[in-house]
C-alpha angles and dihedrals in degrees: 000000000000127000119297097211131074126268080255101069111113098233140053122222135202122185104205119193110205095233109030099124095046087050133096112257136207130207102230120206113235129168120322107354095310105119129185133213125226134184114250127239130191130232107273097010120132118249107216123178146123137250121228119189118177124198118231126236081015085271119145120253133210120219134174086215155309132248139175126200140188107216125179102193133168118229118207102204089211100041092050097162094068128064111186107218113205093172130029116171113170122184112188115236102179123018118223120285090040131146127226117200130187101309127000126183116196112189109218127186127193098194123216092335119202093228090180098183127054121228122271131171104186132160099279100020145043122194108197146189112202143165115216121198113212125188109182114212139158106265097036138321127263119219136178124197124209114188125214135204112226120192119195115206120199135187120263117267109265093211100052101165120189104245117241124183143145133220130181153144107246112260082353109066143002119178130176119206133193145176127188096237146353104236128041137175126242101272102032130125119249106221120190156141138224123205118195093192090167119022110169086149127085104244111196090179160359125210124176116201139181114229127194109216113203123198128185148177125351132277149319074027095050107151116198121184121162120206123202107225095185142343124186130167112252092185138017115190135042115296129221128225109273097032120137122207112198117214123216121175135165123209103199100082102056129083093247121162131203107280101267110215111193091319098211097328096295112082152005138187126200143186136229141194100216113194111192120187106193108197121201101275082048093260105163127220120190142181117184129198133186113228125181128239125204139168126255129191107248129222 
């Protein structure tokens, strides 16, 4: 993110992570189509780096100190005045009364940080990790921010059951449908069947799709917005009783998150497999299933 204070401020200031350049990173959406990468950290890792803040016109500088923080904060788009901090760590790098001359660098360490939620940036909603650099003077204070990307890994469920269900219009139609299991990690593969055991409609198509469902804020002020990750037609043509249509999905290639449940109070997100039969005068037929994502560490 870029600087908080104005091109008139009289120092320049870097915040440097140790091992930046060694680390994962991930491309982050902002506005528009601009996106932004930023080194990954892990749930209880520690963040080290130094600060490095550079006068200006080589003067000397008075300061009543220097701080640095580690917030995770989450951020409501249409309530843009608050900010909700659920972690706030500070570590003091100058004490008050203190000169800065030409270039300092101030070394900082956050040491094996319970970063409880992972990082999501969705369509109502941002949760963030981010260092902020403060240095308090008498006129006003100066202050830098640096984002972070935290991942959050988790075992995988110990109760996985396939998913079975049936859907159908009475005398018309009668489908069973079937997946293999009901969470999956990121990079997992979706099996699964479909059984048309009674077809009197005239089916043109199938198409099977992943929604992200997105839900924000309490209510009265309860925002819903559901996002489409991928569709894809899985049969063109009309089908006969009997028939069997295999499902095959992988998961690698799509931008999926964790399952979010209720993050803090303040937001979920949920995913869906969405199943849509399309008969010849564009009548649509859906069945829709929760699944769970989570995250999984990778070779």
């Amino acid at each position: 993110m870029a600087s908080l204070f104005s091109f008139s401020a009289p120092m320049d200031i870097d915040v440097r992570l140790n091992d930046e350049h060694e680390r994962r990173t991930v491309d982050v959406k902002l506005d528009g189509s601009a996106k932004e990468s930023l080194p990954v950290y892990l749930d209880g890792e520690s963040i080290q780096g130094t600060v490095v803040i550079q006068a200006r016109n080589g003067k000397k500088l008075q300061h009543d100190g220097i701080k640095v923080e580690l917030v995770g904060s989450i951020e409501m788009f249409f309530d843009r005045g608050n900010r909700y901090e659920f972690l706030s760590l500070a570590q003091e790098l100058g004490t008050p009364g203190g000169e800065l001359r030409q270039s300092e660098t101030l070394p900082f360490e956050f040491k094996d940080v319970e970063m409880m939620y992972e990082s999501y940036s969705g369509v109502n909603v941002k949760l963030r990790y981010f260092l902020r650099v403060t240095i308090m003077r008498r006129m006003a204070e100066v202050t830098k921010e640096r984002e972070i990307w935290v991942h959050s890994f988790r075992l995988p469920p110990d109760v996985n059951n396939a998913i079975k269900m049936e859907v159908g219009i009475e005398d018309c139609l009668h489908i069973e449908f079937e997946y293999n299991k009901s969470k999956y990690h990121l990079k997992d593969v979706i099996v699964g069947k479909i059984y048309f055991l009674l077809v009197r409609i005239k089916i043109k198509h199938m198409e099977l799709s992943i929604i992200r469902r997105e839900t924000t804020g309490n209510a009265p002020n309860q925002y819903n917005e559901s996002e489409t990750i991928t569709k894809f037609e899985i049969m063109d043509g009309a089908p006969v009783r009997g028939e069997t249509i295999p499902i095959r999905l992988f998961l690698g290639g799509f931008e999926l998150t964790p399952t979010f449940r209720d993050v803090n109070k303040k937001f979920s997100a949920r995913y869906y497999l969405n199943l849509v039969l399309v008969d010849e005068e564009n009548r649509r037929y859906f069945k829709q299933q929760e699944i769970t994502f989570f995250r999984i560490p990778e070779n």
